[in-house]
Every structure is written in structure tokens, then in C-alpha cells.
MOPAC internal coordinates of N, CA, C and O (Angstrom, degrees):
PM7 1SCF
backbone

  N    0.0000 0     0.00 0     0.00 0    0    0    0
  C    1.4477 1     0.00 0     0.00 0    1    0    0
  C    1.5211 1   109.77 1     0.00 0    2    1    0
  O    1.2310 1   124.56 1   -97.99 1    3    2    1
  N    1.6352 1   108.85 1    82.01 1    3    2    1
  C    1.5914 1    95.78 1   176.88 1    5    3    2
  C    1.3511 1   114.04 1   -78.40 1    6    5    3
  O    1.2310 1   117.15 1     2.26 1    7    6    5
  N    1.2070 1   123.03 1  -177.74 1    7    6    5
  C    1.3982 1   137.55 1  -164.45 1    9    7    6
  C    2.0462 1   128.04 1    55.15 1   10    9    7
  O    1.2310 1   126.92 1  -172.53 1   11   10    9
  N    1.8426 1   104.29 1     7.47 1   11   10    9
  C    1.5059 1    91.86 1  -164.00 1   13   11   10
  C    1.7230 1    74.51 1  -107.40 1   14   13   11
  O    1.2310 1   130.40 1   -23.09 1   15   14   13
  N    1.7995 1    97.55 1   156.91 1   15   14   13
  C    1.9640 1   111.73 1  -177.86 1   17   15   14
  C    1.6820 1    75.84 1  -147.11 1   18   17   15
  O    1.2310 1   133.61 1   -47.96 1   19   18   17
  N    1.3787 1    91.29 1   132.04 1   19   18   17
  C    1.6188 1    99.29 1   167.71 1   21   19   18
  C    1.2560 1    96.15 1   -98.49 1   22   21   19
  O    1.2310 1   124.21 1   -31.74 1   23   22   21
  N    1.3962 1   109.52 1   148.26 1   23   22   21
  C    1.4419 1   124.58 1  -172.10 1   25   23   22
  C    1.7607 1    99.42 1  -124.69 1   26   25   23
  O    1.2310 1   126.74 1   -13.44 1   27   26   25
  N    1.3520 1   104.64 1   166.56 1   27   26   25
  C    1.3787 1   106.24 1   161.22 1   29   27   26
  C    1.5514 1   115.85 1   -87.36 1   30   29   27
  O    1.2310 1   120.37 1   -25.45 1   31   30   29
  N    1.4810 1   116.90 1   154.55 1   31   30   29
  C    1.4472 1   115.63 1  -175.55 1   33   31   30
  C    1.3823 1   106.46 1  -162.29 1   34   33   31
  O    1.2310 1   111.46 1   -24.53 1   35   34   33
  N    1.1652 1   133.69 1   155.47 1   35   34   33
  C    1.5480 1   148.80 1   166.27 1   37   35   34
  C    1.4040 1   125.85 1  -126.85 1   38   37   35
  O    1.2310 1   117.16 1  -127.67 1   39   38   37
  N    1.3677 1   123.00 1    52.33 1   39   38   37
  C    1.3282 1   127.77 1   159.64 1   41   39   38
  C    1.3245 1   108.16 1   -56.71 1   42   41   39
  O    1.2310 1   132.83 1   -16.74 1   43   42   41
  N    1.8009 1    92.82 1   163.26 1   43   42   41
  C    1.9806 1    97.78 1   170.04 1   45   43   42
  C    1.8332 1    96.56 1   -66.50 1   46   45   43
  O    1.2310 1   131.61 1   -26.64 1   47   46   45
  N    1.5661 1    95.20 1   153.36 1   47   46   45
  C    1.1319 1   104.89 1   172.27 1   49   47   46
  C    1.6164 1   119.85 1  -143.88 1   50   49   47
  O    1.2310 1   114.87 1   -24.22 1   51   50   49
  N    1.3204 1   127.32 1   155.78 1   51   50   49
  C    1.5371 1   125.74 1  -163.80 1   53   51   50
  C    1.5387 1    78.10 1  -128.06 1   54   53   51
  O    1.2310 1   134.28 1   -22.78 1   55   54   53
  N    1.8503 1    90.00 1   157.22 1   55   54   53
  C    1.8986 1   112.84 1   161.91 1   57   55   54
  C    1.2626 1   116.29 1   -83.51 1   58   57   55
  O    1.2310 1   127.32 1   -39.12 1   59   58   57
  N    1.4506 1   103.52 1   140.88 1   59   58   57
  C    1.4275 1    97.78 1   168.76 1   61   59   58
  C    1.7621 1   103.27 1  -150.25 1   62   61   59
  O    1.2310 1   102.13 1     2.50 1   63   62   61
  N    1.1114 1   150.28 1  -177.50 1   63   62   61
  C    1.3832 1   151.31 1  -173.56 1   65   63   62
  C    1.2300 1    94.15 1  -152.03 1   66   65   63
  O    1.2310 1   129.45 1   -38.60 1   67   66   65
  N    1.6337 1    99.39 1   141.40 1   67   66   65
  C    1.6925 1   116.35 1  -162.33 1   69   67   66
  C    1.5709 1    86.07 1  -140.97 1   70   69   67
  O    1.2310 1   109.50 1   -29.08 1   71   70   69
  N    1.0259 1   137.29 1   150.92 1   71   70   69
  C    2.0248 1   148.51 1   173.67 1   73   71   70
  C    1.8480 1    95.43 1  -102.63 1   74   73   71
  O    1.2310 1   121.10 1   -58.12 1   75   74   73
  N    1.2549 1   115.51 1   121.88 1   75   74   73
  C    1.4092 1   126.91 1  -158.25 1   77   75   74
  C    1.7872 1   102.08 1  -125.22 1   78   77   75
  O    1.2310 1   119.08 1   -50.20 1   79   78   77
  N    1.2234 1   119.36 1   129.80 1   79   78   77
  C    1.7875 1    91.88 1   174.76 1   81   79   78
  C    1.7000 1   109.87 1   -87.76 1   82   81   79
  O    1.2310 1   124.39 1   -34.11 1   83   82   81
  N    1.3939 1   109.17 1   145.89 1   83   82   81
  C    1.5525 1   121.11 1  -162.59 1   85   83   82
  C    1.5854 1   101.77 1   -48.71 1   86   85   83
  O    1.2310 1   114.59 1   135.08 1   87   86   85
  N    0.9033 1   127.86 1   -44.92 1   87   86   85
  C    1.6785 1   126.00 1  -151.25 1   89   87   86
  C    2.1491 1   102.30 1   -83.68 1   90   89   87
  O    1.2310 1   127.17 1   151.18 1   91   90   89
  N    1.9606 1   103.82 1   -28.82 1   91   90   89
  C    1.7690 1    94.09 1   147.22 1   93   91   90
  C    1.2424 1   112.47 1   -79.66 1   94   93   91
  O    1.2310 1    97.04 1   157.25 1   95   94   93
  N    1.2089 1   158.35 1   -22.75 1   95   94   93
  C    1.1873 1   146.99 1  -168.73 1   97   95   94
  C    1.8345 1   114.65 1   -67.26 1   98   97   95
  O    1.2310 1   132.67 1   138.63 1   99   98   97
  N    1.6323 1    93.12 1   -41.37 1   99   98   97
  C    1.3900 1   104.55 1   173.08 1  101   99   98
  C    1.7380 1   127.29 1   -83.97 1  102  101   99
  O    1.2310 1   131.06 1  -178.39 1  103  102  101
  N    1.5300 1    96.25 1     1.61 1  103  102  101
  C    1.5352 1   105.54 1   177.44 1  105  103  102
  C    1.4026 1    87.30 1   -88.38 1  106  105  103
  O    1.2310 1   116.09 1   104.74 1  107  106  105
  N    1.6731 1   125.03 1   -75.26 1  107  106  105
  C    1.0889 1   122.45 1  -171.53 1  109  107  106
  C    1.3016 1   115.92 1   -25.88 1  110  109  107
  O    1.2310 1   119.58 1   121.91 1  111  110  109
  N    1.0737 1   118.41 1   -58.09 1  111  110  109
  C    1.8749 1   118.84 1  -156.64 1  113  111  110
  C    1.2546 1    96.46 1   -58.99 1  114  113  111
  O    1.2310 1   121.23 1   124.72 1  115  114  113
  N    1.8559 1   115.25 1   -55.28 1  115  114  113
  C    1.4853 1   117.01 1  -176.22 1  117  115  114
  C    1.8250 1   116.92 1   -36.38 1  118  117  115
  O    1.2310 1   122.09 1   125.51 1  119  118  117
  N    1.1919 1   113.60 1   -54.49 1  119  118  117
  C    1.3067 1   135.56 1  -161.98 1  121  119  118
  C    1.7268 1    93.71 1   -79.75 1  122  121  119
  O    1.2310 1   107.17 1   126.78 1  123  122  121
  N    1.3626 1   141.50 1   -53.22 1  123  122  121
  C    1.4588 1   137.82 1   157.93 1  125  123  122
  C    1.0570 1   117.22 1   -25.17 1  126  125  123
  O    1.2310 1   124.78 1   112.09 1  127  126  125
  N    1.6462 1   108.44 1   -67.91 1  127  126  125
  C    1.8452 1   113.72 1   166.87 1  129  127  126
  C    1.3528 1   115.14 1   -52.00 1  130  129  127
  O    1.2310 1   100.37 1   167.83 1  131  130  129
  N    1.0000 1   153.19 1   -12.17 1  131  130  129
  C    1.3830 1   135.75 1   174.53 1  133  131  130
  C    1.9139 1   128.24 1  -122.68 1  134  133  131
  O    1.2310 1   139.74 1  -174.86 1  135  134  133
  N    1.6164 1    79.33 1     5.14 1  135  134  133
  C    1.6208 1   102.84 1   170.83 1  137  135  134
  C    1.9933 1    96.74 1  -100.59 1  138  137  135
  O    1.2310 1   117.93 1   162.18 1  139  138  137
  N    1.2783 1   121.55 1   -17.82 1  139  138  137
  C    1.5573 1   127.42 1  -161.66 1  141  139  138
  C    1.4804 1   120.44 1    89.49 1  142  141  139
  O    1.2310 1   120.32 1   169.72 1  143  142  141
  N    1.2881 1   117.00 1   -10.28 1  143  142  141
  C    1.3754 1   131.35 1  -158.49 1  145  143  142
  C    1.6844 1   108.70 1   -76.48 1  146  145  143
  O    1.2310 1   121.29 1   -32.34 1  147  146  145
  N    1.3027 1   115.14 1   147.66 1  147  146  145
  C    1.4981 1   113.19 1   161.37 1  149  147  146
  C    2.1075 1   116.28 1   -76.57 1  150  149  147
  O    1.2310 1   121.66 1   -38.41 1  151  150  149
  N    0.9199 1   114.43 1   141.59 1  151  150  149
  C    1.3185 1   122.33 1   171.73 1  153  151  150
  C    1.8845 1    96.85 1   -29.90 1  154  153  151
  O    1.2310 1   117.17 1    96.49 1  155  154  153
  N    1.1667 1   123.00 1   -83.51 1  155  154  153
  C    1.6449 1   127.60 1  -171.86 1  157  155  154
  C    1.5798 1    92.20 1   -32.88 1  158  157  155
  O    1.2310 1   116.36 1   116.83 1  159  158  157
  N    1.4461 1   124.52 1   -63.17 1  159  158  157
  C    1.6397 1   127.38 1  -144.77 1  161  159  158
  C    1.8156 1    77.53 1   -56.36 1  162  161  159
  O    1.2310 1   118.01 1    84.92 1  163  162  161
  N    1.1117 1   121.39 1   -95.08 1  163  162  161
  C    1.4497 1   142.42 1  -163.27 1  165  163  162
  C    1.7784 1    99.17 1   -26.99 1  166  165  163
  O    1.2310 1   123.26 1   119.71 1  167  166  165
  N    1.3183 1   111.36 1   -60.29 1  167  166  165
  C    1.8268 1   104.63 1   169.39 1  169  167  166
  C    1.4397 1   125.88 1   -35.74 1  170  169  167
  O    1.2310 1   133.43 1   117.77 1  171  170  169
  N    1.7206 1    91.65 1   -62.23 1  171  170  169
  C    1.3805 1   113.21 1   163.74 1  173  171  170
  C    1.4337 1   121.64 1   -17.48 1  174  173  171
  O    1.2310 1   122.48 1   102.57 1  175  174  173
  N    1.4926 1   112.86 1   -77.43 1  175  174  173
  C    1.4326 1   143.23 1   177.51 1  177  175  174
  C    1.3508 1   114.16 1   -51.75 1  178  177  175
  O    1.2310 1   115.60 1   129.67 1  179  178  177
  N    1.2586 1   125.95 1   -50.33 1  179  178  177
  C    1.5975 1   139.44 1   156.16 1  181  179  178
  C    1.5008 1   118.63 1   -46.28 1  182  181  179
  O    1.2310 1   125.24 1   121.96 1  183  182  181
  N    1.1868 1   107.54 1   -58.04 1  183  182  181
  C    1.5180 1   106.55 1   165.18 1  185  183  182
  C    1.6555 1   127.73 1   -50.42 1  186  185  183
  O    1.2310 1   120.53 1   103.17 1  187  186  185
  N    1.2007 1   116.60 1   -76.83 1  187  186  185
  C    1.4027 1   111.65 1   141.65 1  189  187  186
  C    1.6758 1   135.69 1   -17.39 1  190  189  187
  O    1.2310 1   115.62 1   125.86 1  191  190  189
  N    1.0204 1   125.93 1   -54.14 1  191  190  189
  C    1.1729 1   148.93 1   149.12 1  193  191  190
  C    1.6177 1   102.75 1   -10.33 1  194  193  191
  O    1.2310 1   137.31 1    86.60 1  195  194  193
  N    1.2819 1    84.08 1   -93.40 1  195  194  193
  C    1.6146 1   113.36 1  -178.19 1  197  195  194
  C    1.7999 1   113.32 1   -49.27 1  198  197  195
  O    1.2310 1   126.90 1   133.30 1  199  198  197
  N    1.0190 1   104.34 1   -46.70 1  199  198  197
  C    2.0844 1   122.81 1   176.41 1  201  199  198
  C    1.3351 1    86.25 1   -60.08 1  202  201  199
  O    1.2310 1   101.97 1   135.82 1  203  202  201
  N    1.6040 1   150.55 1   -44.18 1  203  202  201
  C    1.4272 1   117.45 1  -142.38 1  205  203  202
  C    1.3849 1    85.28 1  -124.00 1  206  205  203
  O    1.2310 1   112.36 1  -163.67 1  207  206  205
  N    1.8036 1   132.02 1    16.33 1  207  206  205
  C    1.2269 1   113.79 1   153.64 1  209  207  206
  C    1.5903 1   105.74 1  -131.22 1  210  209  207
  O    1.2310 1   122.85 1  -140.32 1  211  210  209
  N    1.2671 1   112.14 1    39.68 1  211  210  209
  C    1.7876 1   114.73 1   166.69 1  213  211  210
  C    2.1074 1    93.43 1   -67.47 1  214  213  211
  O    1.2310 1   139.98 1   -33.35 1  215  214  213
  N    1.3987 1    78.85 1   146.65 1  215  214  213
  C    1.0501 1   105.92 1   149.94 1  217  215  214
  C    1.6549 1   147.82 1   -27.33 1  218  217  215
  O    1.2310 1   116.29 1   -82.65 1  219  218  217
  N    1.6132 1   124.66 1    97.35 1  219  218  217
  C    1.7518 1    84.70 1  -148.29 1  221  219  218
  C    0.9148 1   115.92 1   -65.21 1  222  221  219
  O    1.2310 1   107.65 1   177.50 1  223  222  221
  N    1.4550 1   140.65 1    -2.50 1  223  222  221
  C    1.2277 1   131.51 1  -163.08 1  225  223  222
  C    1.8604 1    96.88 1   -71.33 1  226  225  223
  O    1.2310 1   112.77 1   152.55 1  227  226  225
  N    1.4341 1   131.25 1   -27.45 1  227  226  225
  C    1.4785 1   132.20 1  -165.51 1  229  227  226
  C    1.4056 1    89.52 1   -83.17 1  230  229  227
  O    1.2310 1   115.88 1   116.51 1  231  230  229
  N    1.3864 1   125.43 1   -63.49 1  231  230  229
  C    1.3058 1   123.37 1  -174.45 1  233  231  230
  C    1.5100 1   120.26 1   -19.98 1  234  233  231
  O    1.2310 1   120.32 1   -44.96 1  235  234  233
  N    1.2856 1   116.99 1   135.04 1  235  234  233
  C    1.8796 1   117.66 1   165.01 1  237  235  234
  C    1.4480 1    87.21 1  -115.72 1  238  237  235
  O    1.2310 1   132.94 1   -23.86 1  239  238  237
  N    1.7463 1    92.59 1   156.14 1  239  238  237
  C    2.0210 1   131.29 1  -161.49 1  241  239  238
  C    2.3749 1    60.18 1   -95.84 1  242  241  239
  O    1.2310 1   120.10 1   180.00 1  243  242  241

């Protein structure tokens, strides 16, 4: 994925619980810790990420 830099950020934010399989959970964290990031910030950023380069056919106008 060239061009994505997770940054730090503090938007409002709501809870929510997502079911993750253990062995991404433990990449993420690894890769959080050495970017500075919390697990959410770095998810966060990934998620997004991914939403503003789907496919257009997924995209809705």
C-alpha cells in the first residue's frame, strides 16, 4: 500500500467491537508500536485507507 503514513489524530470517537483473528491482531500492535501509534489510531487509519481506495464499483455517489 504505497502512499498510506499513519499519523497521530484525536477526532470524536464512539465504541464499537469488531472479532479480529489473533495472529492480525498481533501484527497490528507490532507495527502500532513502532510507528508510536495506539492499536485503534493505526486500525482507524487502515480502515479509512481502504474506504477511500475501494473500488468504484463498491463506492456510493
Amino acid at each position: 500500500m504505497s502512499g498510506f503514513k499513519p499519523q497521530k489524530s484525536k477526532p470524536e470517537k464512539d465504541v464499537y467491537s469488531i472479532r479480529l483473528d489473533i495472529d492480525l491482531v498481533k501484527h497490528v500492535d507490532e507495527l502500532a508500536a513502532r510507528l508510536g501509534l495506539s492499536r485503534n489510531a493505526l486500525l482507524t487509519q487502515c480502515i479509512i485507507y481502504a474506504m477511500d481506495h475501494l473500488d468504484e464499483e463498491y463506492k456510493k455517489n
